[in-house]
C-alpha positions as CSV (number, residue, x, y, z in Angstrom):
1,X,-16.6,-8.3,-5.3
2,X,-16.8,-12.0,-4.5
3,X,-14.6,-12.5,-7.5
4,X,-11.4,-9.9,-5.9
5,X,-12.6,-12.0,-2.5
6,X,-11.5,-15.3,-4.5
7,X,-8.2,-14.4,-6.2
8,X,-7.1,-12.4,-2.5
9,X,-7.9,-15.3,-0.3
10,X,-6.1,-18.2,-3.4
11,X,-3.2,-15.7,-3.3
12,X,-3.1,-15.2,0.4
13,X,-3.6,-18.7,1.4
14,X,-0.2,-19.3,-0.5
15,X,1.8,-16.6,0.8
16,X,3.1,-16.5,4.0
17,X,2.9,-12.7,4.4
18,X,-0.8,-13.3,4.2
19,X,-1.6,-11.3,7.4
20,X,0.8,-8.8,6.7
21,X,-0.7,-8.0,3.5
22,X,-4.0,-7.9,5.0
23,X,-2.9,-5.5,7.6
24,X,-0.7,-3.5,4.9
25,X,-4.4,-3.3,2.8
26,X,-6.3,-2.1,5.5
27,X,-3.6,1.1,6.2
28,X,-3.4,2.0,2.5
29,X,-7.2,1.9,2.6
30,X,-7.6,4.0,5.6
31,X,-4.7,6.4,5.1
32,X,-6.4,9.6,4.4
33,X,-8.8,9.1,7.7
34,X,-5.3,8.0,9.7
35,X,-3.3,11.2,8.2
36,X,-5.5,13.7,6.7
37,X,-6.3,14.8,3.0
38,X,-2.8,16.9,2.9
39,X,-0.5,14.5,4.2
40,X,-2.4,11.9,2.3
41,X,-1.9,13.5,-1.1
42,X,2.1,13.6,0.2
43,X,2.5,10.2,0.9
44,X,1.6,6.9,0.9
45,X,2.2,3.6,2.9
46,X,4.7,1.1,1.1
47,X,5.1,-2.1,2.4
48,X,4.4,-3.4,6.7
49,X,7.0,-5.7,7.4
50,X,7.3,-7.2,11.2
51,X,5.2,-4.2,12.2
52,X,7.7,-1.7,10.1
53,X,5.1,0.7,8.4
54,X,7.3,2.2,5.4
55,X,5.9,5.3,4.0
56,X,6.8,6.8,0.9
57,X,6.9,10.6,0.3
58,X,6.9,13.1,-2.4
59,X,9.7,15.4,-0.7
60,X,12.0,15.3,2.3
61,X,10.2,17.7,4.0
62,X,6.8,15.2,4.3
63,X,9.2,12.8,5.3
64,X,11.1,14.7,8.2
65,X,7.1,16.2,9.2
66,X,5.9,12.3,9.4
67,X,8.6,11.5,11.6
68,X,8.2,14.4,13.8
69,X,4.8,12.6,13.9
70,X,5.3,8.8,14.4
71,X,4.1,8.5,17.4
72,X,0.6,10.2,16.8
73,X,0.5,7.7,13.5
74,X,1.2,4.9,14.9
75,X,-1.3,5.4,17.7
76,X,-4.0,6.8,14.6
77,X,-3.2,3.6,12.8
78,X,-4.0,1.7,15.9
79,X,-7.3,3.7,16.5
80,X,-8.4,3.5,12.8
81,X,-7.4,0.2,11.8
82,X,-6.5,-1.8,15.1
83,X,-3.0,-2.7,13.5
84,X,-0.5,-2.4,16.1
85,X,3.1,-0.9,14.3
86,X,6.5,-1.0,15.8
87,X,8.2,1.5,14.0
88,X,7.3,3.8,11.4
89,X,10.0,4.8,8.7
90,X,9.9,7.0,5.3
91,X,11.9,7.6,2.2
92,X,11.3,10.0,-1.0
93,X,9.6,7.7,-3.1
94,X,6.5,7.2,-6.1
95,X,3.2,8.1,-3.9
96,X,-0.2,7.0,-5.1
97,X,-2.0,9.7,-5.8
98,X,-5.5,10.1,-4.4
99,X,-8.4,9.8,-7.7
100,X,-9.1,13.6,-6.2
101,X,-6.1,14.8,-8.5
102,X,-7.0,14.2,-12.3
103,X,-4.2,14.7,-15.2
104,X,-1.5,12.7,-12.4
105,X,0.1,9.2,-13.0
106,X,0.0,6.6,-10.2
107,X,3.2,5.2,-10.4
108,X,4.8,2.0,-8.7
109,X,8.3,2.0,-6.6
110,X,8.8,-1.5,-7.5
111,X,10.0,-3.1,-10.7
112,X,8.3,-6.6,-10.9
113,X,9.8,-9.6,-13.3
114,X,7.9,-10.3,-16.6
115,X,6.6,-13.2,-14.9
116,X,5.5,-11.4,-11.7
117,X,4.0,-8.4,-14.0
118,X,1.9,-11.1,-16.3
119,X,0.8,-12.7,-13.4
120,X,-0.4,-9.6,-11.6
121,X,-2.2,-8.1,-14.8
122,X,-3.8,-11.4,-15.2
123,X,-4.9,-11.4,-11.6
124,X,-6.2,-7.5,-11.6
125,X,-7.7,-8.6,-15.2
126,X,-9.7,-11.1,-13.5
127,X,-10.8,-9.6,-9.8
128,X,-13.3,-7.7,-11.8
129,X,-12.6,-4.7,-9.7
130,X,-14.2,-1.1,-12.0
131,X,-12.9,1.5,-9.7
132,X,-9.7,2.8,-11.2
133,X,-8.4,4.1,-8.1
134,X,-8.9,0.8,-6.4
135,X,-7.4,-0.9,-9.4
136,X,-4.3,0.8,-9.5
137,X,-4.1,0.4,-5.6
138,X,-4.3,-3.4,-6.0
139,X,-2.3,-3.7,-9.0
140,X,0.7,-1.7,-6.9
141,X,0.0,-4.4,-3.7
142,X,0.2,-6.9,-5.3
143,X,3.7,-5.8,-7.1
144,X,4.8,-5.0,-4.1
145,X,4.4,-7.9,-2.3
146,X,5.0,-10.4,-5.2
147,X,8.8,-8.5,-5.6
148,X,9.0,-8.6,-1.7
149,X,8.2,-11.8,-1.5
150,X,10.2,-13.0,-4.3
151,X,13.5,-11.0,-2.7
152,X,13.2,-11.7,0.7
């Protein structure tokens, strides 16, 4: 663990989303306890930006029953995680899929350059981290916010 602790904190120290990565970790960690099991298995946070939470969703209607419930998220994410949101938004989109649902691929919305997919396989490669689940949910982090950093 003090390895992953060591390759966050060099990587964080160097981008300047730094908190908002923290922040975006802490929802996707805590998403199941913010939304339920069922809403969880539906969806799953994709990036914080400026207090934007963006949510991705396996079908329109988890999308149009999350906005119906924005404001109870927003105040759950709050109670769960202290993370204060602005807005929340969602779009059909790839949803990681809880380790509770064997047989079903995790799969990334973001398409990273060679360089940005070497670098984040060498940097999952050497966090040590075992869990799959967890692996696969920093792998997809850290291609997110290594494409959103390099596009913004």
């Amino acid at each position: 663990m003090d390895k992953i602790n060591s390759v966050l904190s060099d990587y964080f120290e160097k981008s300047r989303y730094s908190g908002e990565v923290i922040r975006f970790m802490k929802i996707l960690q805590a998403w199941p306890a913010i939304v339920g099991e069922t809403i969880a298995r539906q969806s799953t946070p994709s990036s914080l930006k400026e207090g934007l939470l963006t949510i991705n969703v396996r079908e329109s209607v988890w999308a149009n029953e999350l906005s119906l419930m924005s404001e109870s998220v927003r105040a759950k994410v709050l109670a769960v995680t202290g993370i204060q949101t602005t807005e929340i938004r969602t779009r059909v989109g790839d949803v990681i899929v809880p380790a509770k649902e064997p047989g079903t691929n995790i799969q990334t919305p973001h398409v990273p350059t060679a360089a940005q997919k070497a670098w984040v396989e060498k940097t999952v490669e050497e966090s040590g981290i075992t869990d799959e689940t967890l692996r696969a949910q920093f792998r997809h982090t850290l291609e997110t916010f290594t494409t959103y950093n390099e596009n913004d």
